[in-house]
C-alpha positions in Angstrom: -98.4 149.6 -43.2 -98.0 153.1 -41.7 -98.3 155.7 -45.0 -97.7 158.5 -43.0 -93.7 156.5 -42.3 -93.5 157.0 -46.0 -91.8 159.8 -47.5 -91.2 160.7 -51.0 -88.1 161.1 -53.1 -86.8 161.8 -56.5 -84.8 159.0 -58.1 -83.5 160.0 -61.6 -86.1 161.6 -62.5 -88.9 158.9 -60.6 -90.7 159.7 -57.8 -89.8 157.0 -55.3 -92.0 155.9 -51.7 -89.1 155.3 -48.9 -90.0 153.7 -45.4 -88.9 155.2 -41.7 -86.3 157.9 -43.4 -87.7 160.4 -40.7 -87.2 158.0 -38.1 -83.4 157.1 -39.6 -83.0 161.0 -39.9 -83.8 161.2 -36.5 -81.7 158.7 -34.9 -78.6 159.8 -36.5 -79.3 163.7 -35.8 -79.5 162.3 -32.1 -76.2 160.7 -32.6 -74.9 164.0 -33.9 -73.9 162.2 -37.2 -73.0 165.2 -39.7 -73.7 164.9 -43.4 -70.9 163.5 -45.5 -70.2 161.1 -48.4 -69.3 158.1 -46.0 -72.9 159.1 -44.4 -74.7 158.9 -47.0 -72.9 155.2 -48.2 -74.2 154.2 -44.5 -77.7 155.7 -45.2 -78.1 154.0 -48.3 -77.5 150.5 -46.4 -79.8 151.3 -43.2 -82.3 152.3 -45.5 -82.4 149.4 -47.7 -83.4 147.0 -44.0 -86.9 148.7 -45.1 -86.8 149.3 -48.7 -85.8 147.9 -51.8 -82.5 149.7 -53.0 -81.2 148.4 -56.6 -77.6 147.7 -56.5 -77.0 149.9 -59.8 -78.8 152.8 -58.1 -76.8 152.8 -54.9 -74.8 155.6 -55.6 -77.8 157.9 -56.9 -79.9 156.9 -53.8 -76.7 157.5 -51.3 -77.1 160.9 -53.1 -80.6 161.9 -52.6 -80.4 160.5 -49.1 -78.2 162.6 -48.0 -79.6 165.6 -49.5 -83.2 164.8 -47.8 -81.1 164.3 -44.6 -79.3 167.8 -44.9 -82.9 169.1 -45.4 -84.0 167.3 -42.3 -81.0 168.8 -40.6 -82.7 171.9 -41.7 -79.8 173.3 -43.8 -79.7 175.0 -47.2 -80.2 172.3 -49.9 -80.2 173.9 -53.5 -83.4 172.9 -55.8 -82.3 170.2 -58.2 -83.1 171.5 -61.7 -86.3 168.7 -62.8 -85.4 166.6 -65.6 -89.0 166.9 -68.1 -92.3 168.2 -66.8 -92.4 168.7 -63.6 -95.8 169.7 -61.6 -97.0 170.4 -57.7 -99.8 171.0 -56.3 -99.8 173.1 -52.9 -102.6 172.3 -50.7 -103.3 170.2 -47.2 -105.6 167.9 -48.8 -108.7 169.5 -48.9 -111.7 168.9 -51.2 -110.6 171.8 -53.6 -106.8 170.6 -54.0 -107.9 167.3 -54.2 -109.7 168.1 -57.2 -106.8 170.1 -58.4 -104.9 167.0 -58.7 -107.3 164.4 -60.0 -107.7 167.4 -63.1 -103.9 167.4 -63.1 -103.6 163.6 -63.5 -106.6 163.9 -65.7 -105.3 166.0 -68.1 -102.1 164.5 -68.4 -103.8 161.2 -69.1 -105.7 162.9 -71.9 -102.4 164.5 -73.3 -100.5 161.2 -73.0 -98.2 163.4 -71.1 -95.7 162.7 -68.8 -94.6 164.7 -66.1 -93.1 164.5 -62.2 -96.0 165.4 -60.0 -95.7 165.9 -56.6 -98.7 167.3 -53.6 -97.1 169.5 -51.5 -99.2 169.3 -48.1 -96.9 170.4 -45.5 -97.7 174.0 -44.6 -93.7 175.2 -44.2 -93.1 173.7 -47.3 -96.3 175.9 -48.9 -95.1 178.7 -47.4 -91.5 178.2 -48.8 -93.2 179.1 -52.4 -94.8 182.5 -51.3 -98.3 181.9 -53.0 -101.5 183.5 -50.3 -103.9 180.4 -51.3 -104.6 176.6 -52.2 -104.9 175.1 -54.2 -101.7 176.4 -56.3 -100.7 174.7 -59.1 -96.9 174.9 -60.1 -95.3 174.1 -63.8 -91.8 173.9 -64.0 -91.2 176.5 -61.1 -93.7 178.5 -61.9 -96.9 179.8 -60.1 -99.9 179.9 -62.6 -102.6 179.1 -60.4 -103.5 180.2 -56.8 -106.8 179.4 -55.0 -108.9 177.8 -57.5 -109.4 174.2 -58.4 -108.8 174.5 -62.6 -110.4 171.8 -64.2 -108.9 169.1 -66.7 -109.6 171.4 -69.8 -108.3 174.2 -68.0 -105.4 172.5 -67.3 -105.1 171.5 -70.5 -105.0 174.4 -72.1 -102.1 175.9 -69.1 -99.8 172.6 -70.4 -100.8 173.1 -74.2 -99.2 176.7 -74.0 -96.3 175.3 -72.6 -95.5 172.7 -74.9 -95.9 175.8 -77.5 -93.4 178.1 -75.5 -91.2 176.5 -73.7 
């Protein structure tokens, strides 16, 4: 299988892999399909050729699809508010974010915590938080690390404080 064909999604709250959405995205910009509630019905039913779609989450999934499809269009999609923790880390993939997110999944283990965590690694995206290095580590929407790689205690400590103020 083809990782780099997989992309990403929130489903109630779950982070979700999805197979060939660019490619679906693509064909039905092509068309000239516009977003709209009947596209997103159709989306849900193209989508699930490739991926496993549960009938009671349909309507949730036809959603998100065609939210992801209106970013793909390149239009303005407003940030869903996260439901719980949730945690990215901005950086390509090199050795230092790397280690930023092993910590990250380290320290969560450690905490018994739970949290939606999600590597940012495309560089528009990065940009789209205005931070000047990476590894960045956002909690919640906000920035409280740029350009180091904090380790697990570190990180700890950063989700300790915020289980203390909220």
């Amino acid at each position: 299988m083809d990782t780099r064909n997989i992309k990403m999604i929130t489903i109630a709250g779950t982070q979700i892999g999805m197979i060939g959405l660019d490619s679906i995205f693509g064909e039905l910009k092509a068309a000239g399909k516009e977003p709209s509630d009947e596209l997103g019905a159709a989306l849900v039913k193209i989508a699930a050729k490739q991926n496993y779609i549960p009938d009671a989450a349909q309507a949730e999934y036809a959603r998100v699809l065609l939210r992801e499809y209106r970013r793909y269009l390149g239009q303005e999609v407003p940030e869903e508010k996260p439901q719980g923790l949730s945690i990215k880390i901005l950086g390509m993939g090199c050795f230092k974010c790397e280690a930023l997110a092993s910590n990250v999944r380290s320290a969560l283990m450690k905490l018994n915590m739970a949290a939606d965590v999600e590597q940012v690694r495309e560089p528009k995206k990065i940009g789209e938080y205005g931070v000047l290095g990476v590894p960045a580590l956002i909690i919640n929407g906000k920035v409280v690390s740029v350009g180091r790689a904090l380790t697990t205690e570190q990180v700890i400590a950063l989700l300790e404080k915020l289980e203390q103020n909220p």
